[in-house]
C-alpha positions in Angstrom: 0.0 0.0 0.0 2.9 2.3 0.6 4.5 1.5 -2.6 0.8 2.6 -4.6 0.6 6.2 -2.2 4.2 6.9 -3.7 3.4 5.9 -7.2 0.1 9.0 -6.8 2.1 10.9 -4.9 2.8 13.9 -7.9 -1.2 13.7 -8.5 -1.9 14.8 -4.8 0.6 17.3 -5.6 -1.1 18.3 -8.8 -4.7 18.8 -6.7 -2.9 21.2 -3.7 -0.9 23.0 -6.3 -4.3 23.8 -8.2 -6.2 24.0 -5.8 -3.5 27.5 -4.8 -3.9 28.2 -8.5 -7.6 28.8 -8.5 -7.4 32.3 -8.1 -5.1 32.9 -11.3 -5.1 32.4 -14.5 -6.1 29.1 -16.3 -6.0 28.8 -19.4 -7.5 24.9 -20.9 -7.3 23.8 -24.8 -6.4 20.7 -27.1 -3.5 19.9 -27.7 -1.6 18.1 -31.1 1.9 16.5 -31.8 4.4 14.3 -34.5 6.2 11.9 -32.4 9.9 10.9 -34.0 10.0 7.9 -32.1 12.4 5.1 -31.3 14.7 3.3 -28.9 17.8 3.9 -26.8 19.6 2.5 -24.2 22.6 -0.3 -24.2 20.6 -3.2 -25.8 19.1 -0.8 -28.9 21.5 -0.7 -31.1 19.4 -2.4 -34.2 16.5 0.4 -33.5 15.7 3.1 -35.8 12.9 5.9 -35.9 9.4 5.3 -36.8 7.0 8.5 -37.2 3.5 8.8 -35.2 1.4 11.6 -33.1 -0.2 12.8 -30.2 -3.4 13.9 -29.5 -4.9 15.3 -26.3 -6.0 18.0 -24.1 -4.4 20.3 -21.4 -4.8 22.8 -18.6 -2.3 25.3 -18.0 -2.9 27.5 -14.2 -1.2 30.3 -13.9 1.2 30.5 -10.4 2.5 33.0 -11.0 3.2 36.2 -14.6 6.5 34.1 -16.0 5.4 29.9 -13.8 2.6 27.8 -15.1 1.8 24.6 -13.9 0.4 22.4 -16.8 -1.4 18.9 -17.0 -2.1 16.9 -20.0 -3.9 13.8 -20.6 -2.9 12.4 -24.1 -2.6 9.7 -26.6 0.5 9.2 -27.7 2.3 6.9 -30.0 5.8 5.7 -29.5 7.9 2.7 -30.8 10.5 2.1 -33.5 11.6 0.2 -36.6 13.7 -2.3 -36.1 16.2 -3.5 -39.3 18.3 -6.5 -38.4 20.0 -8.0 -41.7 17.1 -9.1 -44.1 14.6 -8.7 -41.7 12.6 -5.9 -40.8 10.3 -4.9 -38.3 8.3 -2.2 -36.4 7.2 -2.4 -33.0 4.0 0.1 -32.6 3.5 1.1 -29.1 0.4 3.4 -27.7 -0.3 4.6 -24.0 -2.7 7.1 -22.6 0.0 9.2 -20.7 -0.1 12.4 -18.0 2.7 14.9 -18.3 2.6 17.3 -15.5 4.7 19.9 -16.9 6.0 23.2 -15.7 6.4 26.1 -18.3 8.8 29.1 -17.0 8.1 32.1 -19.6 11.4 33.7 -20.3 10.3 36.9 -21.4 6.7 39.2 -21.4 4.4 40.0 -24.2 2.3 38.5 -27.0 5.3 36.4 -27.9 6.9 35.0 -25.2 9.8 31.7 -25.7 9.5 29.3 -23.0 10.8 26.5 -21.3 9.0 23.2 -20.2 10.4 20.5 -17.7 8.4 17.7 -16.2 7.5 14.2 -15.6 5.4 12.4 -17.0 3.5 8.6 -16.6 2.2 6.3 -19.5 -0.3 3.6 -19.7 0.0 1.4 -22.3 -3.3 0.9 -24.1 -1.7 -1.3 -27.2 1.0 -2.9 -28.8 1.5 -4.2 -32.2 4.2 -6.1 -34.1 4.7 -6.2 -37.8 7.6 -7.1 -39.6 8.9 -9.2 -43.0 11.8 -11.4 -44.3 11.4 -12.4 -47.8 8.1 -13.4 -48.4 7.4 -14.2 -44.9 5.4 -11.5 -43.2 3.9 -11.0 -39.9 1.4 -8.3 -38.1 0.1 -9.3 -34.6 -0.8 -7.8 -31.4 2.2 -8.5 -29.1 0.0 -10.6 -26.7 -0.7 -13.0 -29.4 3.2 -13.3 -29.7 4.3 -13.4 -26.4 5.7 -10.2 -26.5 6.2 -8.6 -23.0 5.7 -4.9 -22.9 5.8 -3.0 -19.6 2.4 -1.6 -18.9 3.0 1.2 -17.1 5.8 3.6 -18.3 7.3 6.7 -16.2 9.6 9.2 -18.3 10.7 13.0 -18.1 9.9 15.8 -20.6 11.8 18.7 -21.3 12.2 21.3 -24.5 11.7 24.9 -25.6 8.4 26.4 -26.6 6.9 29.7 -28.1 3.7 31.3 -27.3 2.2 33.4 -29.7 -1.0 35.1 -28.8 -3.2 32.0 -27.7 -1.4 29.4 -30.0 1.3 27.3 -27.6 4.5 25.4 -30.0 7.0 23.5 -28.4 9.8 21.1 -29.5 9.7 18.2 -26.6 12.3 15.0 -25.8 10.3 12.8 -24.3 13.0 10.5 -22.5 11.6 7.2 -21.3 12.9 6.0 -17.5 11.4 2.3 -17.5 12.3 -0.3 -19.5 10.3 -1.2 -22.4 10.2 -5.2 -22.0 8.6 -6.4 -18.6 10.7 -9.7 -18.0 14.3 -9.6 -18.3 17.0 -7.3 -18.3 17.1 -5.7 -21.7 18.1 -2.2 -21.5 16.0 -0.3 -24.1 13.7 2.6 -23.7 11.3 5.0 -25.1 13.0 8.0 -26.7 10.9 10.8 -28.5 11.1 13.9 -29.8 7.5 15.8 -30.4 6.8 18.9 -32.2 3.7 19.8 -29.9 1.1 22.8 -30.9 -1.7 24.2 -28.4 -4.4 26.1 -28.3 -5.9 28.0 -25.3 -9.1 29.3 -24.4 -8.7 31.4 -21.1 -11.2 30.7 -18.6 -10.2 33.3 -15.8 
């Protein structure tokens, strides 16, 4: 029971810190994103990138003129090709995942650069594996072929953003902390890059 109170631990923190928030500025909107995506760590070395997107919502509450707090809840798609002498492959990976980022403004005005920094926690919601040699080819869901995916992924996200007027860009690296397979030791992890763009409706 301890271990599941730490897991939630950074949503009680969301609730108190917007909960303080409620009497600034929040601002609430969808939100839409490429995804480069692929693998990294020691046991990736085959991987390469597969393109995908993002899809969501967000709130952004103001703490302070140049701090915002901002939750997302999105569907993202991650993964990566896979080329390993005549065979090749793609591993399609999606998850319903909650960034909780923070956005420090570095300047004032209608356009305003930005920085964003936060963590972030994925739920995997499918998993697909396709892939050829010769004229053998194959396209299953990964329970079908016994492919262990971790269902529950935590990561961090950082980049640099622009606001202009109520539309939100950002370029994100999306850097993935738990390992992709759930049995063994295989060192390989989520790596993304996002272009991300927003746009808010201000409700206070």
């Amino acid at each position: 029971m301890r271990y599941r109170s730490g897991l939630f631990a950074p949503v009680w923190c969301f609730i108190a810190l917007s909960t303080a928030a409620a009497q600034k500025s929040t601002t609430v909107g969808p939100v839409v994103g490429l995804n480069i995506s692929t693998f990294g760590g020691a046991d990736a070395d085959d991987a390469e990138s597969r393109t995908a997107f993002l899809v969501g919502g967000f709130a952004a509450f103001q703490l302070s003129p140049r701090f915002l707090l901002e939750p997302s809840l999105l569907y993202t798609q991650k993964g990566a090709d896979v080329d390993i002498e005549d065979a090749r492959g793609t591993l399609k990976l999606t998850y319903i995942q909650v960034p909780l980022l923070g956005r420090y403004r570095l300047s004032s005005g209608k356009t305003v650069p930005n920085l964003v920094l936060g963590p972030a926690v994925a739920f995997k919601t499918g998993c697909n594996a396709s892939g050829s040699a010769g004229a053998i080819e194959i396209n299953v869901d990964c329970a079908e072929a016994d492919v262990p995916i971790a269902s529950t992924e935590f990561s961090l996200i950082g980049g640099v953003g622009l606001e202009v007027s109520s539309f939100m860009f950002s370029l994100r690296y999306d850097y993935g902390l738990t390992a992709v397979p759930s049995e063994g030791d295989a060192k390989v992890y989520n790596r993304t890059i996002s272009l991300v763009g927003q746009y808010g409706f201000r409700l206070k």
